[in-house]
C-alpha positions in Angstrom: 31.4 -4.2 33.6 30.1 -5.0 37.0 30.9 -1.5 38.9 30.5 -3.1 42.3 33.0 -5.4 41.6 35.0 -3.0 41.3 34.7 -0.9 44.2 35.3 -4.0 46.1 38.6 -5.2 44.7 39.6 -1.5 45.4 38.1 -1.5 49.0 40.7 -5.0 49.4 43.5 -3.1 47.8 43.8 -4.8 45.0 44.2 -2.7 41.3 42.2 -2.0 38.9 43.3 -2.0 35.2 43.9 0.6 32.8 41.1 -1.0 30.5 39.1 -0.9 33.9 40.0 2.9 34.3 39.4 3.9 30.9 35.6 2.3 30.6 34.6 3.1 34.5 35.4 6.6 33.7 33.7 6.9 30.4 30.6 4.9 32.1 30.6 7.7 34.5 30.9 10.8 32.6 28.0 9.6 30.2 26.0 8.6 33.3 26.1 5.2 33.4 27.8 5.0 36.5 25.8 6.2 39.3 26.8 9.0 41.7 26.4 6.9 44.9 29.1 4.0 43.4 31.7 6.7 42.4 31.5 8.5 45.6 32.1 4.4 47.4 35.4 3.8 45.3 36.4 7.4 45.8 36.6 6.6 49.4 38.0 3.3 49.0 40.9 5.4 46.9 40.8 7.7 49.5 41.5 4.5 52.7 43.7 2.1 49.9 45.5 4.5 47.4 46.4 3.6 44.2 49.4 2.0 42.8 51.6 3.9 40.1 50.4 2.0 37.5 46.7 2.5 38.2 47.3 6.3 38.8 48.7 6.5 35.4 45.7 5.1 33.7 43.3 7.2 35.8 44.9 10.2 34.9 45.0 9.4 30.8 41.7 8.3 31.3 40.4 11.6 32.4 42.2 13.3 30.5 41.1 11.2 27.2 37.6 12.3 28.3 37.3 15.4 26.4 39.4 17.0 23.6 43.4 18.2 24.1 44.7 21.8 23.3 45.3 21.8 20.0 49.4 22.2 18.9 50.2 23.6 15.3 53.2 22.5 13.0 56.6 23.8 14.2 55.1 24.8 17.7 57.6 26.5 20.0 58.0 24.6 23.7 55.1 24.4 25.1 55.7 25.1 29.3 53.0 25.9 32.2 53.3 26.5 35.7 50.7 24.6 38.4 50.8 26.1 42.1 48.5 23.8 44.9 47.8 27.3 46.1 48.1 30.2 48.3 47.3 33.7 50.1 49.3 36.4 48.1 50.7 33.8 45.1 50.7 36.0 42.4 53.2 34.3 40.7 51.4 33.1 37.4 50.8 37.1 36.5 54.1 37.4 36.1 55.9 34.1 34.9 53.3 33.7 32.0 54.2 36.8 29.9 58.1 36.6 31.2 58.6 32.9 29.5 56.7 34.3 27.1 59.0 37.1 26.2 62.0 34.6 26.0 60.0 32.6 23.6 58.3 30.1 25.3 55.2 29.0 24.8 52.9 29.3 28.0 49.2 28.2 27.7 48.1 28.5 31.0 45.2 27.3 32.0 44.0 28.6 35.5 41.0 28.1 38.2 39.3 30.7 40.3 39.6 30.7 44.3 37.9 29.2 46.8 38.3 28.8 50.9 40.9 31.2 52.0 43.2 30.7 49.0 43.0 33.3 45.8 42.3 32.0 42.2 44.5 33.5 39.0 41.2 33.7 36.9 39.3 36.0 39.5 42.9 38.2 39.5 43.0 38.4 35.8 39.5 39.6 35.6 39.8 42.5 38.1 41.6 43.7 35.0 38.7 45.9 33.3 37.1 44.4 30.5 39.6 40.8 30.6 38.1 37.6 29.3 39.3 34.4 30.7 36.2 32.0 28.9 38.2 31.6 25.7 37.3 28.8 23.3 39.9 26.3 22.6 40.5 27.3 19.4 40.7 31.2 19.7 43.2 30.8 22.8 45.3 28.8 20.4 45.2 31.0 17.8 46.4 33.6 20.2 48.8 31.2 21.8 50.5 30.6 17.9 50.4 34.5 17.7 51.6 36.0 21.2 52.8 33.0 22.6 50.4 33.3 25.5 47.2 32.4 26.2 45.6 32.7 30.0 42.1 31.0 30.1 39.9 28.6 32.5 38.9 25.3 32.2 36.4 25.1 28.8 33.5 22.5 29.1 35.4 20.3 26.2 38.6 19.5 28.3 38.9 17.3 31.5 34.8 16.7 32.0 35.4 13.7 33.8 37.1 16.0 36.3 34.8 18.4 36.9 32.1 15.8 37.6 34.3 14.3 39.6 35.4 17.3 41.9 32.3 18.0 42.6 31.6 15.0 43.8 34.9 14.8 45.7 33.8 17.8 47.7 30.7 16.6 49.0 32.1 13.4 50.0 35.1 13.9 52.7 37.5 13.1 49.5 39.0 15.9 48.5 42.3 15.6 50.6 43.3 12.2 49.0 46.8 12.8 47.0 45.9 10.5 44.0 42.6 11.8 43.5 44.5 15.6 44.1 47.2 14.1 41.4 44.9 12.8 39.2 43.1 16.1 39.0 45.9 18.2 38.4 47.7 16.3 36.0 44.6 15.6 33.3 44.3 19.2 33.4 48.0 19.7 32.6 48.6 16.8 30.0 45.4 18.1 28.2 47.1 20.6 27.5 49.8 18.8 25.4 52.7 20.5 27.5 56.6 19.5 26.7 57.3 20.6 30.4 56.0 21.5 33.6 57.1 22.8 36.3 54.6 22.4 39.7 54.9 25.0 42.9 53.5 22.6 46.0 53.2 24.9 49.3 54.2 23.8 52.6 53.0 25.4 56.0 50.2 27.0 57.9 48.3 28.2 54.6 49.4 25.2 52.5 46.3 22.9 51.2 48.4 20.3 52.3 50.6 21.9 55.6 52.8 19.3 56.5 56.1 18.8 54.6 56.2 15.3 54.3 53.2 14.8 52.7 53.7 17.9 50.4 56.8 16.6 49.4 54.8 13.0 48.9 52.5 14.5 46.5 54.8 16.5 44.9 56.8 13.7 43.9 53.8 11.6 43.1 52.8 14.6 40.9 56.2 14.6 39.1 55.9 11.3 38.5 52.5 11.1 36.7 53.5 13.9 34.9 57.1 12.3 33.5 54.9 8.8 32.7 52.5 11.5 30.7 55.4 12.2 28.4 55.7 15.6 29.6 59.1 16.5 31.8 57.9 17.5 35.1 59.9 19.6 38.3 58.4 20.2 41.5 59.4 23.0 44.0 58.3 23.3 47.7 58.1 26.8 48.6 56.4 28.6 51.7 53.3 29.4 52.7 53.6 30.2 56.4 53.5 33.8 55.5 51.1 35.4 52.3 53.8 36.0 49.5 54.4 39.1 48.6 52.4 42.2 50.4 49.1 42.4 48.3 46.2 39.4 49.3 43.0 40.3 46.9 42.7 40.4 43.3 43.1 43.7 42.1 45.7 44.8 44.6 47.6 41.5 43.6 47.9 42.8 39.7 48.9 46.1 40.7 52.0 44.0 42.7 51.9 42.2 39.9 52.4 44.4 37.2 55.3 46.0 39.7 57.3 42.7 39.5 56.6 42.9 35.7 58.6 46.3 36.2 60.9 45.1 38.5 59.5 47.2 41.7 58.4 44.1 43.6 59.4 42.8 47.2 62.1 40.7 47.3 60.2 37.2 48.3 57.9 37.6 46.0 60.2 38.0 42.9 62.6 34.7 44.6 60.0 32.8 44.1 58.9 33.9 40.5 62.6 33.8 39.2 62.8 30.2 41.0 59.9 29.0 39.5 60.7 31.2 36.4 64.1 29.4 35.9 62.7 25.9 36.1 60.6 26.5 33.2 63.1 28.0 31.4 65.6 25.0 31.8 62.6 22.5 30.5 62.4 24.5 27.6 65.9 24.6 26.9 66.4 28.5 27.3 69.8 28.7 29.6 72.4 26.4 30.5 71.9 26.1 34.0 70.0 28.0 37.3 72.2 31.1 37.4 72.2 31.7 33.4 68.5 31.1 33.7 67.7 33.4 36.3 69.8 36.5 34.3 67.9 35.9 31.4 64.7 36.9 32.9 66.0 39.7 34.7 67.4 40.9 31.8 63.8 40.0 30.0 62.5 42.2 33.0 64.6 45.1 32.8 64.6 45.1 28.9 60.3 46.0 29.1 59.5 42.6 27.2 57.8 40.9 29.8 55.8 44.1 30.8 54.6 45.1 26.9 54.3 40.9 26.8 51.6 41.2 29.2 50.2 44.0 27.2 49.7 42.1 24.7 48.1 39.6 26.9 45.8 42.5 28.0 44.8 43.1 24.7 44.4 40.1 23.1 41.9 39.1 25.5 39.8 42.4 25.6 41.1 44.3 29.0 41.9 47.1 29.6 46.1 48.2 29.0 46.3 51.5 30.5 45.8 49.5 33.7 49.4 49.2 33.7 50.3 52.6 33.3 48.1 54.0 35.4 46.9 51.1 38.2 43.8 53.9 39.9 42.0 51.9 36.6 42.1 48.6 38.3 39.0 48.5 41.4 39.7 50.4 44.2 37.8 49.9 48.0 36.9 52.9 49.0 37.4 52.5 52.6 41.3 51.9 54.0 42.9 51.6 57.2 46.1 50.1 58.9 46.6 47.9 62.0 49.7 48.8 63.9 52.1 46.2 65.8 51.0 45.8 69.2 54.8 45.2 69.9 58.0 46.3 69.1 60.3 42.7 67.8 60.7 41.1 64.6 57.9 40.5 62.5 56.6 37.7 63.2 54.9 35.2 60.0 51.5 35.8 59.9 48.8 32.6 58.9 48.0 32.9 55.5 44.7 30.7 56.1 43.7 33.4 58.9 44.2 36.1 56.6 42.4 34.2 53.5 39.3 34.2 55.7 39.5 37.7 56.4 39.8 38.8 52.9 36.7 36.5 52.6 34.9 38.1 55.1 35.6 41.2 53.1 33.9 40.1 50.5 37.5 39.1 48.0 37.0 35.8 48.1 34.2 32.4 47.9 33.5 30.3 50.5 31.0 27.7 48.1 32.1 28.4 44.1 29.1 30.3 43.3 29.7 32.6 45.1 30.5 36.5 43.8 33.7 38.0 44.5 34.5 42.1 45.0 37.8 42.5 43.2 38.8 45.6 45.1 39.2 44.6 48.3 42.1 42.4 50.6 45.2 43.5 52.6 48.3 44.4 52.1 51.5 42.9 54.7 53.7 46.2 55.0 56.7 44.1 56.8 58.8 41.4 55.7 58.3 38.1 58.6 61.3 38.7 60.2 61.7 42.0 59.8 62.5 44.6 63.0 58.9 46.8 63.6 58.2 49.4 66.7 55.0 49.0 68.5 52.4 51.2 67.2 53.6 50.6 63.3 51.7 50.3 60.7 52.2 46.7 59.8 48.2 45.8 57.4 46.9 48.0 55.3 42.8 46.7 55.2 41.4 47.8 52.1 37.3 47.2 52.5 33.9 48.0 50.9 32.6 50.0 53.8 33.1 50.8 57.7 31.1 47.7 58.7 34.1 45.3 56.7 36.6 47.8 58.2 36.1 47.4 61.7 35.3 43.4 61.8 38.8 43.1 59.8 40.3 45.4 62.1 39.2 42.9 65.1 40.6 39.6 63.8 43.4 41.0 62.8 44.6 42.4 65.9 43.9 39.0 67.5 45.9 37.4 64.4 48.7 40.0 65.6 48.6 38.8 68.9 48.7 35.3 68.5 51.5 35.8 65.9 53.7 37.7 68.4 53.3 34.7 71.0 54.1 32.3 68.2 57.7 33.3 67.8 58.0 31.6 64.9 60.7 31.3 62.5 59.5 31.5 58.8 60.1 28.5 56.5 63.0 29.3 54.2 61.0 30.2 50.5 61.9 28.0 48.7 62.4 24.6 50.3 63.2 21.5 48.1 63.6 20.5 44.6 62.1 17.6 43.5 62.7 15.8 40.1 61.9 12.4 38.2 65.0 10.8 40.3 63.1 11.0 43.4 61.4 8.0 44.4 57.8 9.6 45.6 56.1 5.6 44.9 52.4 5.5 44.2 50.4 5.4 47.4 
C-alpha cells in the first residue's frame, strides 16, 4: 500500500475502499503509517468529505481495531445514549439506571470533559469512592448482573480512535462531521448495541451551534449507525441555555439524584423522559411516545430507578449514602449569588460563557490532563424566560476560595448584561427528530 497514493485520490475527491480503510487503519495503529501522512488525509477528509460508503468502512474499521463488549447468551436489549455535549447535561445520570429499571440493558460507556463542556465520567467520580476504569470483562459481568454498567473508554476498545483524536486536535480537524461520526459511532458499535438513541445540541453552547449542520451530522450519525446493524434515533435538543440549574460535577449528581427522585426542574426531566422514551421504544418497552414516557415516571415514582442507581453505586465501589444524605458528595466552601441587574424575563444565558467560568473555577480542563475540583460550578436559579426583579438572586457561584469568588462574580455580571441586551428567545428543548428515513447523505 502506497499511503501517498492515497491521500492524493482523497485530496481529488475520489474514495477510498473499504479494503483501503481497513489496512490504512491497521497500518496506522501499529505504526506503520506515519503521523505526518495521517494528519495530510485527515485534512483532505476534512476539505473533500467522505462518501457513505467510505464512512461505513472507516467506522468498522476503527472499530475492528480492538476487541467489542462482550454479549452473553439470552442477553436482554442492549440500548445507550450518546449526547455531542453540553453545560448542565446531566442526563446520562439519570437515564442509565431508569432503562435499567425497566429492564434494559444500558452499558454506557462515557468520556470526561473538556473546553467548556462537562464530562459524565468526571460527574460519576465526584461520587466518593466510584470507579469508572472497569475492565471489559468485570463491567460485563456487572452489566449481566444489574443491567448496568457506567465505565470509560478501556485501552482494548476503539485504539485506532484514540490515536486518531489526538491527532485530530492538534491538526485544525476536529470539527470535520465524518471524522466526528466516525468517532462516535466505533465507540458505540463496539459496544454491540441493538439501539441507540443520539442527543446532538443546537445553539450558543452546542459543539456544533448552527442547526443545519447539527441536524447534518445527526442524520449522518443515524445513518452510520443503522448501516452498523444497530437501530439508531437522533434528537436535537437546546443548548442555548445550561440544562437544568446545576453546571459542575458534584452539584450536577446532587440534581441528579433529585430527578432520580422526581424533585428536578422541569427542562431538565423533558429532556431525560424524551431521550428516555426513545430508548425505550428501540428496545421494545411501550407502544408508542406517551406509553413510554408513563412507564418511566411510573419507574421514577415507584423508587426503582433511584435504588437502580444504588446498585450502580455499589457495584462500582462508591459511596450510597450519597444519595440519602448529598453533604457526602464535595462541597466548595465558599458561595455567593449574583443578582439580576434588571427586572424582565430571564433572559438564556451562553452555556459556552458559563463552561469557561466553571473552568476558571477550577470544575473543568482546558488540555485533558488537566485535574478537575469536583465541588465547585454554578447553579442557574431562574428558568430562561422566566419573570425576575432587579436585585434577584439569579447564580449561585459555588468556588474554592474568595480569589475564584470574586473573578466569577465579574464575568458573570458582564454575562448578565450582555444577556439582558440580547433579548433572546430560547430554542424550544427539544427541536427535531431525526430517524433512518431522513436523507442526511454522506458528505
Amino acid at each position: 500500500m502506497v499511503v501517498a497514493r492515497l491521500i492524493e485520490r482523497k485530496r481529488n475527491g475520489d474514495a477510498l475502499t473499504p479494503d483501503e480503510w481497513r489496512t490504512l487503519l491497521r497500518l496506522y495503529t501499529e505504526g506503520a503509517v506515519p503521523e505526518y501522512q495521517m494528519a495530510a488525509l485527515l485534512m483532505a477528509i476534512c476539505f473533500r468529505g467522505l462518501e457513505r460508503h467510505e464512512l461505513t468502512a472507516m467506522t468498522d474499521a476503527m472499530c475492528d481495531s480492538g476487541i467489542r463488549w462482550p454479549r452473553g447468551a439470552g442477553s436482554r436489549f442492549r440500548v445507550d445514549k450518546h449526547s455531542t455535549g453540553g453545560v448542565g447535561d446531566k442526563t446520562s445520570l439519570l437515564l442509565a439506571p431508569l432503562l435499567a429499571a425497566c429492564g434494559v440493558a444500558v452499558p454506557m460507556m462515557s468520556g470526561r470533559g473538556l473546553g467548556h463542556t462537562g464530562g459524565t465520567l468526571d460527574k460519576l467520580e465526584s461520587i466518593p469512592g466510584f470507579r469508572t476504569d472497569l475492565s471489559i470483562d468485570t463491567a460485563q459481568a456487572q452489566l449481566e448482573r444489574i443491567g448496568v454498567a457506567l465505565i470509560g473508554q478501556t485501552e482494548e476498545i476503539v485504539p485506532t480512535d484514540r490515536k486518531l483524536y489526538a491527532l485530530r486536535d492538534v491538526t485544525g480537524t476536529v470539527e470535520s462531521m465524518p471524522l466526528i461520526t466516525a468517532s462516535i459511532m466505533s465507540k458505540k458499535l463496539a459496544e454491540q448495541l441493538d439501539g441507540l438513541v443520539l442527543d446532538v445540541k443546537v445553539g450558543s453552547g452546542a459543539f456544533i451551534p448552527e442547526p443545519e449542520r447539527a441536524l447534518e451530522l445527526a442524520q449522518m450519525l443515524v445513518a452510520t449507525g443503522e448501516a452498523g446493524g444497530c437501530r439508531t434515533v437522533a434528537l436535537l435538543t437546546a443548548m442555548d441555555r445550561p440544562l437544568g440549574r446545576a453546571c459542575g460535577n458534584a452539584l450536577e449528581v446532587r440534581e441528579a439524584v433529585a430527578g432520580l427522585r422526581g424533585e428536578a426542574p422541569g427542562d431538565l426531566m423533558e429532556v431525560t423522559l424524551a431521550l428516555g422514551a426513545e430508548m425505550l421504544l428501540l428496545a421494545g418497552g411501550a407502544d408508542d411516545q406517551e406509553g413510554a414516557i408513563r412507564r418511566l415516571r411510573r419507574t421514577i415514582a415507584s423508587g426503582a430507578a433511584l435504588e437502580k442507581f444504588r446498585d450502580v453505586i455499589v457495584a462500582q465501589g462508591g459511596d450510597p449514602a450519597v444519595l440519602d444524605e448529598p453533604s457526602r458528595l464535595p462541597t466548595a466552601p465558599v458561595i455567593a449569588e449574583v443578582t439580576a441587574p434588571h427586572d424582565g424575563r430571564f433572559p438564556p444565558l451562553d452555556p459556552r460563557r458559563l463552561g469557561e467560568v466553571i473552568i476558571m473555577l477550577g470544575g473543568g480542563r482546558r488540555v485533558a490532563e488537566d485535574t478537575v475540583d469536583p465541588a465547585v460550578g454554578l447553579e442557574v436559579l431562574p428558568r430562561a424566560g422566566q419573570r425576575v426583579r432587579g436585585g434577584e438572586p439569579v447564580i449561585r457561584i459555588h468556588a474554592r476560595d474568595e480569589a475564584g469568588r470574586k473573578e466569577a462574580e465579574m464575568v458573570l455580571a458582564r454575562e448578565l448584561e450582555s444577556a439582558w441586551r440580547r433579548g433572546a428567545e430560547p430554542l424550544p428543548l427539544v427541536i427535531r427528530r431525526v430517524t433512518a428515513t431522513d436523507d442526511g447523505g454522506g458528505r
